[in-house]
N, C-alpha and C positions, 0 to 999 in steps of 0.2 A: 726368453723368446726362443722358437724355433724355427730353422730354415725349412720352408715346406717346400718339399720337390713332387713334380707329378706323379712319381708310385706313394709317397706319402697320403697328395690329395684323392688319390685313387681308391687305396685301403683305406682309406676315413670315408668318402663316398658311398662304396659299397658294404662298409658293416653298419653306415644310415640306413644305407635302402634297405637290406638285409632286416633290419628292426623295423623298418618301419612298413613291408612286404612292399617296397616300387620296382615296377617288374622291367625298368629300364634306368639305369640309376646312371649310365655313362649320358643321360642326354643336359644334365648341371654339369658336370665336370666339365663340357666343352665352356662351360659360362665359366667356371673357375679358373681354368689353366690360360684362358686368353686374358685372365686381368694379375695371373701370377706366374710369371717366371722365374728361373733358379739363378736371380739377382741378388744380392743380398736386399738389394732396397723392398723385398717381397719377403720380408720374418715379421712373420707375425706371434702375436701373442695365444694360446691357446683359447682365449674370447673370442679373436678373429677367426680362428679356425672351427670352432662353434658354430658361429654368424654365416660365412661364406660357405665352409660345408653343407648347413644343411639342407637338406633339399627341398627346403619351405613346408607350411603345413600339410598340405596334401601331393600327394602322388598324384597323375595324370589317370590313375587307376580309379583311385579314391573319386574322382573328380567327374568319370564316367559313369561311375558309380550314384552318385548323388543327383546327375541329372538323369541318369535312365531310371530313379524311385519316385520319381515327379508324378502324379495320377496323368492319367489321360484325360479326363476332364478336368481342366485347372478351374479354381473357384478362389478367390479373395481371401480365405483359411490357408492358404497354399503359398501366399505373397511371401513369408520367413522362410520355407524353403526354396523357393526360385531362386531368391535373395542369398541365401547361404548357397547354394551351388555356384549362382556367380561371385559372388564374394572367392571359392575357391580357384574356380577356373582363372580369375585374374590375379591371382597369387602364384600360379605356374609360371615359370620360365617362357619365352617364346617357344623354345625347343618343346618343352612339354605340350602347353598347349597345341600344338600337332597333331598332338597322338589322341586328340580325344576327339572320336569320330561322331559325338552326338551332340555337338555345339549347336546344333538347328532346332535341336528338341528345348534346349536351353531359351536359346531366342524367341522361338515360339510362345514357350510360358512367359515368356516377359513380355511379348506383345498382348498375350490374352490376360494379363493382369495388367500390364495398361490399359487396356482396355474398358477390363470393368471399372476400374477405378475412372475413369471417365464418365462411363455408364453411371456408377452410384454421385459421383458426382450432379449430372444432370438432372438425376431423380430425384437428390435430396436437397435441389434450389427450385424444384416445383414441387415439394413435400412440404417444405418452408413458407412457399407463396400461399400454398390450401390453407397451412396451418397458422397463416396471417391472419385470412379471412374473420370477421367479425362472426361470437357467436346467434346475435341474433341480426339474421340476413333482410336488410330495407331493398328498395330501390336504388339507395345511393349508394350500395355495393356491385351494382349490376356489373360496372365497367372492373372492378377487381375479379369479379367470378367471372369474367371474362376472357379477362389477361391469362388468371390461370387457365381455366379450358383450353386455351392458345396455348401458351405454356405446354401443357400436359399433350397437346394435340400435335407437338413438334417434336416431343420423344420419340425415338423409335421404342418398338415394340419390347426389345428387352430392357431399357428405359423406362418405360410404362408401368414393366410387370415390379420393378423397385421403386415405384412410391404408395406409400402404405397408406396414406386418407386419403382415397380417389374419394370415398363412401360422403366424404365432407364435402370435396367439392360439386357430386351429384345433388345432393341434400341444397346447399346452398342454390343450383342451376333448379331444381324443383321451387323452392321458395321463391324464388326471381319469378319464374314461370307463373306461379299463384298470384303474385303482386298484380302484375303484368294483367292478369284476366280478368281481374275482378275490379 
């Protein structure tokens, strides 16, 4: 075991950052030095000094970085990297997390893939209900091809444009229509 005193945790900080290019490496040492003082009850093993050195897997840099690659329009293909952005940013320190001035752009992608997922949600429990429908349409379907039309009629618009057999339950409100006339 070795006594670690603050220029020790100092120079093991800065040749992490140094490898790893964090272009602020004293903002963990403030996390290290307030939970090690030059007690002896604070010798740690070269494992420990591994563990609590390092300055976790991303830099605050890294981490600005990975949210400012986000496209401008987010889409559903996009969910693993939102997800891996924040996966990083909550891997920083408090201290770090600070310094990374595009945490809005982050939040943002996560409200707009919650979103669609809501969205593909709604479309695909009235994609479900058309794709119930019976394929040869009586009268004693009426009240089904109804619910869905109801259904599909409470989507909003970009809800609407995510269910793929509208064509079905058109077909089905036509054959209802010809029952009905004749």
């Amino acid at each position: 075991a070795i006594m670690l005193n603050s220029l020790l945790i100092l120079e093991m900080l800065l040749m992490r950052s140094i490898e790893k290019k964090v272009t602020r490496p004293i903002l963990h040492l403030t996390d290290v030095l307030e939970k090690y003082t030059e007690t002896e009850e604070n010798v740690l093993d070269s494992e420990n000094v591994k563990q609590e050195c390092q300055p976790y897997r991303y830099g605050y840099g890294e981490v600005s970085t990975l949210i400012a690659d986000l496209p401008d329009d987010i889409t559903l293909d996009d969910k693993d990297a939102v997800e891996e952005a924040r996966a990083a940013y909550d891997s920083l320190t408090e201290s770090q997390q600070a310094f990374v001035e595009n945490l809005d752009v982050l939040e943002h992608a996560e409200a707009v893939i919650a979103k669609l997922e809501a969205d593909k949600a709604a479309a695909d429990a009235v994609t479900a209900m058309i794709a119930a429908l019976p394929k040869k349409i009586t009268l004693n379907d009426k009240e089904a091809v109804e619910a869905a039309r109801t259904a599909y009629d409470n989507l909003t618009y970009d809800q609407q444009a995510l269910v793929t057999n509208l064509e079905v339950l058109e077909a089905a409100e036509d054959v209802i229509a010809e029952l009905e006339y004749d």
